[in-house]
C-alpha positions in Angstrom: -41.0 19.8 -60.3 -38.9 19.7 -57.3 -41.4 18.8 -55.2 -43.0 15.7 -57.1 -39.2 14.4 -57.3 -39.6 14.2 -53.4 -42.9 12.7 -54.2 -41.6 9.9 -56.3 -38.5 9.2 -54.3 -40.8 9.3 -50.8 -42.7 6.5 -53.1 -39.6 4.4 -54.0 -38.8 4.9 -50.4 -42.2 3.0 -49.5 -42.4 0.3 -51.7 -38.5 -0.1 -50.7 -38.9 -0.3 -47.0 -42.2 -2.4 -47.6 -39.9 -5.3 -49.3 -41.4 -4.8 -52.3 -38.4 -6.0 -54.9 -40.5 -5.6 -58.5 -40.7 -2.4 -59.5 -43.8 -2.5 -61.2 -45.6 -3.9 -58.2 -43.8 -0.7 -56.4 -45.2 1.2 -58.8 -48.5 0.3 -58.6 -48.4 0.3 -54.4 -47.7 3.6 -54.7 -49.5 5.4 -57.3 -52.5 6.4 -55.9 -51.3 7.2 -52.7 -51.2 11.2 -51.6 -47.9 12.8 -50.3 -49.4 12.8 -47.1 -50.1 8.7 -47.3 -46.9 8.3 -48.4 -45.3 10.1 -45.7 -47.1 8.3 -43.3 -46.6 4.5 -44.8 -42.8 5.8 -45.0 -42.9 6.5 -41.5 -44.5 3.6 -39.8 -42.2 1.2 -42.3 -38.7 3.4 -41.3 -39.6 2.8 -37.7 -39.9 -0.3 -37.7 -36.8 -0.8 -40.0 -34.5 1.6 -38.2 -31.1 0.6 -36.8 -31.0 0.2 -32.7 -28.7 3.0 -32.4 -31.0 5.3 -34.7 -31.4 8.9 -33.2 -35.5 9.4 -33.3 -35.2 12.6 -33.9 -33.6 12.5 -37.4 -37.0 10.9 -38.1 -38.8 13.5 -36.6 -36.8 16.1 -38.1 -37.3 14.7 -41.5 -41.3 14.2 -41.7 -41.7 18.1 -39.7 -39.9 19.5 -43.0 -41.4 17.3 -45.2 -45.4 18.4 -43.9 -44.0 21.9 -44.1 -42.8 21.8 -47.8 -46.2 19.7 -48.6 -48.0 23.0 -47.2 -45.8 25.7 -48.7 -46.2 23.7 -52.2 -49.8 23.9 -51.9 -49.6 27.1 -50.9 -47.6 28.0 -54.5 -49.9 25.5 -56.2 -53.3 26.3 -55.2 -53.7 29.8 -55.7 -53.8 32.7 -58.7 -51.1 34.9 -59.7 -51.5 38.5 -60.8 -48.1 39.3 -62.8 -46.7 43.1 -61.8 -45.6 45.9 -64.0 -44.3 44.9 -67.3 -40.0 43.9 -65.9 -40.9 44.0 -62.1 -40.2 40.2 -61.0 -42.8 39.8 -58.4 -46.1 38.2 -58.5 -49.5 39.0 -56.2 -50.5 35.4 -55.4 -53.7 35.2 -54.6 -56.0 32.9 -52.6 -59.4 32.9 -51.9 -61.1 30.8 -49.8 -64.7 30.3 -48.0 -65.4 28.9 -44.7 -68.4 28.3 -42.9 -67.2 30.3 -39.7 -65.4 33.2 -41.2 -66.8 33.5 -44.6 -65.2 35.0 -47.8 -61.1 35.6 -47.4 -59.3 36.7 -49.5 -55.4 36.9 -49.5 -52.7 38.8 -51.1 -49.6 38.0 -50.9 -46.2 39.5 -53.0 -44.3 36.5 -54.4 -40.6 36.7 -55.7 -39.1 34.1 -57.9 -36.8 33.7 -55.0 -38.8 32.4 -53.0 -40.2 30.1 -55.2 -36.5 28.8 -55.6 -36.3 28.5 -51.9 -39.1 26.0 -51.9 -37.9 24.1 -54.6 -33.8 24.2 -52.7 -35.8 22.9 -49.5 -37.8 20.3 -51.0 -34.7 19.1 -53.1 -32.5 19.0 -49.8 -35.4 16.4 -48.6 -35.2 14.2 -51.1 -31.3 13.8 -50.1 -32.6 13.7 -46.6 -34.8 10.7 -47.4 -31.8 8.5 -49.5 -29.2 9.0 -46.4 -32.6 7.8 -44.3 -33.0 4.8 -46.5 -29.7 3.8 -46.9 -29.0 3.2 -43.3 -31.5 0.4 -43.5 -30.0 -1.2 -46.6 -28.9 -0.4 -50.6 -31.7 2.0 -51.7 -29.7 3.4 -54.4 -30.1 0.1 -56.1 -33.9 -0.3 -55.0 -34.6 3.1 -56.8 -32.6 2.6 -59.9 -35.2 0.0 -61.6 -37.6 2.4 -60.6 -36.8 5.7 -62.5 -36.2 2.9 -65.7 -39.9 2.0 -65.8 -39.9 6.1 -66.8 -37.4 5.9 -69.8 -38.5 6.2 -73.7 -36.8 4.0 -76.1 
């Protein structure tokens, strides 16, 4: 869940930096676009928005953890879980996958809830990350708040 809050907010953070001002036309910019489009659209727009005195390498910094989390939430997502003894807390997550060059693999992994938790802590620092990134180019908070009330049910 954490990780599709930084999906949504990476969104907003688009459609914000793109000049878009209705939400709903956000919205539908957005929608359809992967993490990894998103990250890239945020990216290009950010630069070209940035302050003169911007350090580069906050930038940088940002979108190397952000590809990270993407891969360690697929990681989580895209694979099986075999639960362990009955009151033992880890998991055996498995993946298998099939490549033309290597052929059948098949990987085992232990998983604790912890580091599930990890993931979600990191992914949940990003999307602080990204409003302190957006905010130095004008009032995102504002942007994003129209946003999330497209999502409410009266």
């Amino acid at each position: 869940m954490t990780f599709a809050q930084l999906e949504l907010v990476l969104g907003i953070a688009v459609a914000f930096l793109a000049g878009c001002r209705d939400p709903r036309t956000g919205l539908a910019l957005i929608a359809e676009l992967s993490f990894k489009a998103r990250l890239t659209l945020f990216s290009t727009l950010f630069s070209e928005r940035l302050p003169a005195n911007f350090d580069k390498n906050l930038l940088k910094e940002f979108l190397s953890k952000a590809h990270k989390i993407e891969g360690e939430r697929n990681r989580l997502i895209h694979s099986w879980y075999w639960a362990g003894s009955v009151g033992e807390k880890r998991v055996t997550r498995i993946k298998a996958t099939a490549k033309e060059k290597k052929g059948l693999d098949i990987e085992l992994v232990d998983v604790h809830p912890d580091e599930v938790t990890a993931v979600a802590e990191r992914a949940s620092a990003l999307v602080d990350r990204l409003d302190e990134l957006c905010r130095l180019v004008d009032d995102f908070q504002s942007f994003a708040g129209p946003f999330y009330a497209l999502f409410r049910r009266d």
